[in-house]
N, C-alpha and C positions, 0 to 999 in steps of 0.2 A: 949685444944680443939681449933682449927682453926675457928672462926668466922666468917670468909670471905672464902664461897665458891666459888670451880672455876669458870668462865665463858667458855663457849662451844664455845669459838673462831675458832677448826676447823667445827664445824656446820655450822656456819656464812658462813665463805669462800668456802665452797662446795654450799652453797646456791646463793651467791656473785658469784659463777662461773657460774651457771647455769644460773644464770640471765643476766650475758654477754652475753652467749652461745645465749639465747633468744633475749638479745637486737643486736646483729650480725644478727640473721636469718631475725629480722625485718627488719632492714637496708637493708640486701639484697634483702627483698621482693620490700622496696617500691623503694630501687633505682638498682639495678640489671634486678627486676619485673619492672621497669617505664621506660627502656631502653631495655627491650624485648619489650614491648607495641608500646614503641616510634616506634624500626627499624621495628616491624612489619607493624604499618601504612604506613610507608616509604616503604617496599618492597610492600603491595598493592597496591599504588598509582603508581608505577614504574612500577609491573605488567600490570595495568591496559591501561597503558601509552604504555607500549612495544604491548599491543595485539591489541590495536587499530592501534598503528604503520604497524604492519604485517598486520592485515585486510584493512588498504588504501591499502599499498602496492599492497596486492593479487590482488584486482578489478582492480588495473591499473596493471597485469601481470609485476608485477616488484619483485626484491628479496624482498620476505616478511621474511624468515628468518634473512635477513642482517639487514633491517629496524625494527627486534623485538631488537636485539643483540645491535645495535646501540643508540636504547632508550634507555635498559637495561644502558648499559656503561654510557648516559648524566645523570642516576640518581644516578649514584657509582655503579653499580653492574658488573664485569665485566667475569664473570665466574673464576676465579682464582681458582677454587675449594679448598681454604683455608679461606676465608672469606667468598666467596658465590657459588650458582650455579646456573646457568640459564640455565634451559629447556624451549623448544622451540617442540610444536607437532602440527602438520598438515595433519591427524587429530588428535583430545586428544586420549589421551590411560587413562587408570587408573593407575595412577601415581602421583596420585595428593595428596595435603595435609591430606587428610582424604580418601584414598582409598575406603572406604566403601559408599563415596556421591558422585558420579560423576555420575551425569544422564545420564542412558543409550542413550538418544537423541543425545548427545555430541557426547559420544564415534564411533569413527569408521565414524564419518561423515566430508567430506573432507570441508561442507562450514565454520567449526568453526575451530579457532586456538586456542593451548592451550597454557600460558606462564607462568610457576611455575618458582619461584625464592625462594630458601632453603638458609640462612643464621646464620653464626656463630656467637652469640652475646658473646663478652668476659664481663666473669664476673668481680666484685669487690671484693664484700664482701660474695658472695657467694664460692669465691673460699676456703674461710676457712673451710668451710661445707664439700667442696670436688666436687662443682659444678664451673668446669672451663670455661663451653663456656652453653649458652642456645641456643638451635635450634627453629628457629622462620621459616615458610613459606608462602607463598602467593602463592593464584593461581589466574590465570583471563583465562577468554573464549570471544570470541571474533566473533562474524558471519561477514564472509566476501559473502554476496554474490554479484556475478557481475552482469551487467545488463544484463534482458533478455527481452523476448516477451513473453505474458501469454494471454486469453481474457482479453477485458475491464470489470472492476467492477464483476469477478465471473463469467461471462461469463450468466450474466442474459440480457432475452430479451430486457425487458422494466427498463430504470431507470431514474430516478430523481433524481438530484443532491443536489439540496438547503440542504443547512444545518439548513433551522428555518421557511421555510413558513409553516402558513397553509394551507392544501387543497396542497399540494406540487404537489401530485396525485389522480387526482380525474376521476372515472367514474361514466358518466351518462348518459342518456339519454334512450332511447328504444336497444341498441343494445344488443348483447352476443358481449363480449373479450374476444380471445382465445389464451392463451399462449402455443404454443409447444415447449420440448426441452431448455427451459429458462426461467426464474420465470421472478418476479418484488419485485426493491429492491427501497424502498423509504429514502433516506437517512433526509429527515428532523427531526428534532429532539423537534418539533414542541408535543403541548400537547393541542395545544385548541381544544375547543368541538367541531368544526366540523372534526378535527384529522388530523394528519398528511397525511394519505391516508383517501378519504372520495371515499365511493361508494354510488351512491342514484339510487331514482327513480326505474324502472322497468331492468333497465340494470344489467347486471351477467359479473361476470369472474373468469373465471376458466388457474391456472397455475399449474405446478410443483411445486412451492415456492413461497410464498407471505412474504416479511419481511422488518420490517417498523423500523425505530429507535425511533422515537416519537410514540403519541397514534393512534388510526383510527376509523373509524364509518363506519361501516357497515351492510346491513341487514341480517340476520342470514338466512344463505343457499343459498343467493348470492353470495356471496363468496366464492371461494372454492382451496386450502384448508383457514380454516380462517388466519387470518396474525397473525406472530409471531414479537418478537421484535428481534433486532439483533444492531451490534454496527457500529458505523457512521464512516466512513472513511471521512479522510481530504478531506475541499475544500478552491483550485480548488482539482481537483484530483491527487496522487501521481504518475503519468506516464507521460514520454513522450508526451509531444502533437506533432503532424506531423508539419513539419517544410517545407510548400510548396510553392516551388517561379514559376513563369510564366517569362521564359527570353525574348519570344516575346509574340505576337499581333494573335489572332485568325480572322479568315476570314471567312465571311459569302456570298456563292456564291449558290444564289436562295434558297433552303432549305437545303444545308449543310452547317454544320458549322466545322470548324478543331481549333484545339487546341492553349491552350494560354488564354493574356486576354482579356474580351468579358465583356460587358454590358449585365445585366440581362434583358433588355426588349428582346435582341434576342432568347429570349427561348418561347416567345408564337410566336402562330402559329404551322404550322407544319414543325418541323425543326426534320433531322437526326447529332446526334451528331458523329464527326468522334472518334476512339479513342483517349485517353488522357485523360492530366489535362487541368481544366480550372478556370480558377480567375475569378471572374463574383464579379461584383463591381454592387452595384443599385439592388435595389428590381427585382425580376422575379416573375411575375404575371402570371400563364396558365390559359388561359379561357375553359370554357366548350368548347366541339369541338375541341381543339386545340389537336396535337400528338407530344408529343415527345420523341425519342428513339436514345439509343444509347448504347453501348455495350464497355467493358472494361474503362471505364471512370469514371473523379473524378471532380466532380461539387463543387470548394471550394468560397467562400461568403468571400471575405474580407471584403466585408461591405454590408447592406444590407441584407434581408433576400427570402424566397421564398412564393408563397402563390399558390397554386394549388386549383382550386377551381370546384365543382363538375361537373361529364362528361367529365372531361379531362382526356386523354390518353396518359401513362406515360411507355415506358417499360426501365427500367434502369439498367444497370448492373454494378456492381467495375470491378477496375482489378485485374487479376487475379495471379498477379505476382509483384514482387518487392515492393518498401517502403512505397507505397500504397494500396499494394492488401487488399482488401474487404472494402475498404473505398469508400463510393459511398457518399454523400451529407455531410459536413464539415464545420462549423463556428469556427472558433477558440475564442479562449476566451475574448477578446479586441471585437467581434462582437456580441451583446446579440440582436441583430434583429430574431425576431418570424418564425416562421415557421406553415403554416397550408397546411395539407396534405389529401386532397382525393382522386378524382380519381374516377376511376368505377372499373367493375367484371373484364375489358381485363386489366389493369395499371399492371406494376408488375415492384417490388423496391427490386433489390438484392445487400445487403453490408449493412455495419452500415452506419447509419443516427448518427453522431457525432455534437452537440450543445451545448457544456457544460454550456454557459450561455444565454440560450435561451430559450423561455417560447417556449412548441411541442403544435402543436393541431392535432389531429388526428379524421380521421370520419373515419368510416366504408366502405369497400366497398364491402362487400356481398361473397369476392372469398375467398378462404382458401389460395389460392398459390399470393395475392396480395403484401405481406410485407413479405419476406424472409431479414429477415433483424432484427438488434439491433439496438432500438433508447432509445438513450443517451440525457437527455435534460435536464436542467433549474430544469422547472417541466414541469408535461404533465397533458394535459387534452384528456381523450378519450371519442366522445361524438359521438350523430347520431342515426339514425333509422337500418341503416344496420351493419352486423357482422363486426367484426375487428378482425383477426386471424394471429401473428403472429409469423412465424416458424424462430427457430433461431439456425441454422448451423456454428459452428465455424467455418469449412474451408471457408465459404462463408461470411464470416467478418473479419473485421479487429484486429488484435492483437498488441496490445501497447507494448512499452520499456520502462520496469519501469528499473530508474537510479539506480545504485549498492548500495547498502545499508552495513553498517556497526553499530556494533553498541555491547555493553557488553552486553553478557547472566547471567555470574555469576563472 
């Protein structure tokens, strides 16, 4: 009898094989898998790179397809279609990594550009498997839009810029405020208990839209409709500001005045303003009694501010054409000098009233057809015993250029 039974040595090495087989697969996972991982980082960060490349480009109407192709190449991808391939779409199509997620927003819209880059990762250790190349993708989307002209801030009547006062906007006093045609957006973001927008007293207003970013206090059914919250756009503001120079000297002969720049005390009295632009440097004061009128013109405040004060007689119109039209009274942002605006039932103010850093005061003056017009301020205070009603006509105001934007969707 044999006392020494066999041992199962080919059990062993079937088992010994398998465990190779596993110890391969792993290896190929974490280094084959860590080198798909790796180039895929690398082709998003390239994608990303190439589609903002083509969105400058588009805005400045230059090759955006050369400028995607060209990034593509500085990151190694060169389209060789044996290593990699770079798509380039304007607008996206569904084409993209995952066919099934490409938001229909994207698709078919000519401001976004789409840059899929599809590459061949050669394997190692996965080759023994039977896995010779891993396909790895990236996509990026890219909004190119150019600069355009739109309203200012929404195309609301009344606004307030501050980003943190409180009371930013406030009405009070005995009158009705009437917004037509254009709400009131208060961008402060302000939350103290007298609120961001504060209404008091016996005074009402009623708009299309009332929307505040911070809190508000108001009397329930004064208001109308009540204010909602809504989200703060940067300040200053993302547009264009008008960029206006005065090459000569305006002239004042008896009660006309012509274009150019002019010291604000020539605006009281009874003066007729000729059309144009004018630079008016120094405070302008109108006294009661006082008239002044003038039609296609743009009253800008390089320093200084304005103060109209009641029973003065104001008939004012913008012009009605070119890189100023509907811009009628202007402080650019370097001039936070105030503004107080009355006037009587004949005054009548057509165009935006543009202040972005300037506290507005506004009174009432009884007429409906007084303020045809958007004012843009600081903050504002609307206060007085008579109505304040104002209608707000886009083609009868000014429209800003917000600068081309760029920037990754997905």
């Amino acid at each position: 009898m044999n006392k020494h039974p066999v041992q199962p040595r080919g059990q062993a090495l079937i088992l010994i094989v398998f465990a190779i087989i596993g110890l391969v697969g792993l290896t190929a996972l974490a280094v084959d898998g860590g080198n798909a991982f790796s180039e895929k980082r690398h082709a998003q960060n390239a994608a990303d790179a190439a589609a903002l490349a083509a969105a400058l480009a588009k805005v400045h109407d230059q090759d955006w397809r050369a400028a995607a192709m060209a990034r593509a190449i500085s990151n190694g991808y060169s389209n060789n279609l044996t290593h990699d391939r770079v798509i380039i779409n304007n607008p996206p199509v569904v084409e993209d990594c995952n066919p099934n997620d490409t938001p229909s927003i994207y698709v078919g819209n000519s401001e976004y550009i789409q840059v899929i880059i599809r590459v061949n990762v050669q394997t190692y250790f996965a080759s023994v498997i039977g896995w010779d190349t891993v396909n790895v993708c990236a996509e990026s989307i890219a909004r190119a839009r150019p600069a355009h002209t739109e309203p200012m801030v929404f195309g609301n009547a009344m606004v307030g810029l501050s980003p943190h006062d409180c009371r930013a906007v406030r009405v009070h006093g005995t009158s009705d405020t009437v917004l037509i045609d254009g709400g009131l957006f208060v961008n402060s973001d302000s939350t103290c208990n007298q609120g961001a927008f504060n209404q008091s007293g016996n005074s009402t207003l009623t708009a299309p839209n009332i929307c505040v970013v911070g809190s508000y206090r108001y009397d329930v059914g004064e208001v109308n409709p009540p204010p909602t919250h809504c989200n703060p756009i940067p300040y200053p503001p993302q547009m264009l500001m008008p960029q206006v120079t005065c090459s000569t000297s305006g002239t004042k002969s008896g009660n006309v005045i012509t274009p150019g720049s002019i010291p604000g005390s020539w605006l009281s009295g009874n003066v007729t303003l000729q059309p144009g632009v004018y630079c008016i440097s120094g405070d302008a004061t109108i006294n009661a009694h006082d008239t002044v009128q003038g039609s296609d013109v743009l009253l800008y405040f390089v320093n200084g501010g304005i103060r109209i004060n009641g029973g003065a007689r104001l008939n004012l119109d913008a012009p009605d054409s070119g890189p100023y039209a509907g811009l009628l009274i202007y402080l650019p942002m370097e001039n936070d000098s105030s503004l107080i605006l009355n006037g009587n039932a004949s005054s009548t103010f057509t165009g935006s009233i543009l202040a972005p850093a300037s506290d507005i005061q506004i009174n009432g003056t009884g007429s409906a057809d007084t303020y045809q017009t958007q004012v843009i301020g600081y903050t504002l205070d609307i206060i007085g015993t008579s109505d304040t009603v104002i209608r707000y006509n886009d083609n009868q105001n000014y429209d800003a250029t917000v600068p081309p934007q760029i920037e990754i969707v997905r």
